[in-house]
C-alpha positions in Angstrom: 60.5 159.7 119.7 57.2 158.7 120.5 55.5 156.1 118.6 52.0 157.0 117.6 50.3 153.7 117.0 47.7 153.3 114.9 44.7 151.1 117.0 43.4 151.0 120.5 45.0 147.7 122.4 42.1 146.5 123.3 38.9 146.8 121.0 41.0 147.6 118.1 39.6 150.8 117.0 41.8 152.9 115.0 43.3 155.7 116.3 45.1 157.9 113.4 47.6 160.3 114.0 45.1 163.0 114.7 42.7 161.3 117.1 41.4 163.0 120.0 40.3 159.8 121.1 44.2 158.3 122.1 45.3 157.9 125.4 49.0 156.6 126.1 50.7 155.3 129.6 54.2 156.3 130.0 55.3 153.5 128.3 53.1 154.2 124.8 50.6 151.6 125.5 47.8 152.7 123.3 44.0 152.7 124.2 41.1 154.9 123.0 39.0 157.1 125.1 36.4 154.8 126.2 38.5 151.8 127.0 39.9 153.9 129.6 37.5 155.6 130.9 34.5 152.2 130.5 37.2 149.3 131.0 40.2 149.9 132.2 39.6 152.9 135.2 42.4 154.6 134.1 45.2 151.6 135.1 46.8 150.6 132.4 46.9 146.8 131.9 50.4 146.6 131.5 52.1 148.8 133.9 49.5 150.2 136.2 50.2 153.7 135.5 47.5 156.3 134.3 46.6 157.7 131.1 46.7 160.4 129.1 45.8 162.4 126.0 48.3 161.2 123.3 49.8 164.3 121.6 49.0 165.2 117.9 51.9 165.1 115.7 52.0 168.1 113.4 50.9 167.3 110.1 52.5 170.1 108.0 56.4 171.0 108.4 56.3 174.2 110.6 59.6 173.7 111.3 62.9 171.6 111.2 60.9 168.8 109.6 59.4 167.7 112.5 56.2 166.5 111.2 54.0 163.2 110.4 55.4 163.4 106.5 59.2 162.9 108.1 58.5 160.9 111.3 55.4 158.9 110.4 53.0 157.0 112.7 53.8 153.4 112.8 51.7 150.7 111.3 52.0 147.9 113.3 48.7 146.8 115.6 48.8 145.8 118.5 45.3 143.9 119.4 46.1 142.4 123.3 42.8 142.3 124.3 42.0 142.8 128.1 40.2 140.4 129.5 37.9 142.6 132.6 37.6 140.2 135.0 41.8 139.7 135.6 42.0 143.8 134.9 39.4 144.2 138.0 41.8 141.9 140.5 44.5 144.1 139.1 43.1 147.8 138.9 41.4 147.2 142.5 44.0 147.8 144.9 45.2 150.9 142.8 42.6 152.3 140.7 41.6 155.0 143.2 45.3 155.9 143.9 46.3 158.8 141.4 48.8 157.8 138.9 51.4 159.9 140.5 51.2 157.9 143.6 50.7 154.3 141.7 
């Protein structure tokens, strides 16, 4: 199941369950928006993979209990700020690649 975590990785600003502002990498590696898009060119610090919007987890029960009240978002930060100047010698080589050819 995928874990909706609650902050951005890098500048720490939350993200709630219902944030149109969350982007994950295949492997959940949580950023917002701006760091992505601003900072981090779309190559995720810790896999070099791309980004994208991270789903909304249904709030009410619709169906089968699959909703936020059964599978909650997890609580646990994770602040790993990026530090730009080792991202740049990292995203360089790739950043203009497309994340399906990374």
């Amino acid at each position: 199941m995928l874990e909706l975590r609650p902050n951005c990785e890098h500048c720490n600003t939350m993200l709630p369950p219902d944030s149109l502002e969350a982007r994950i990498c295949s492997y959940e590696c949580t950023f917002c928006a701006s760091c992505v898009d601003d900072i981090l060119n779309n190559v995720c610090p810790n896999c070099g993979g791309g980004f994208v919007s991270r789903p909304i987890r249904p709030s009410k029960n619709w169906k089968n209990n699959n909703f936020l009240g059964n599978d909650p978002a997890s609580t646990s930060i994770k602040h790993r700020p990026v530090d730009p100047a080792t991202h740049a010698v990292f995203s360089e080589p790739i950043k203009t690649l497309p994340p399906e050819l990374r």
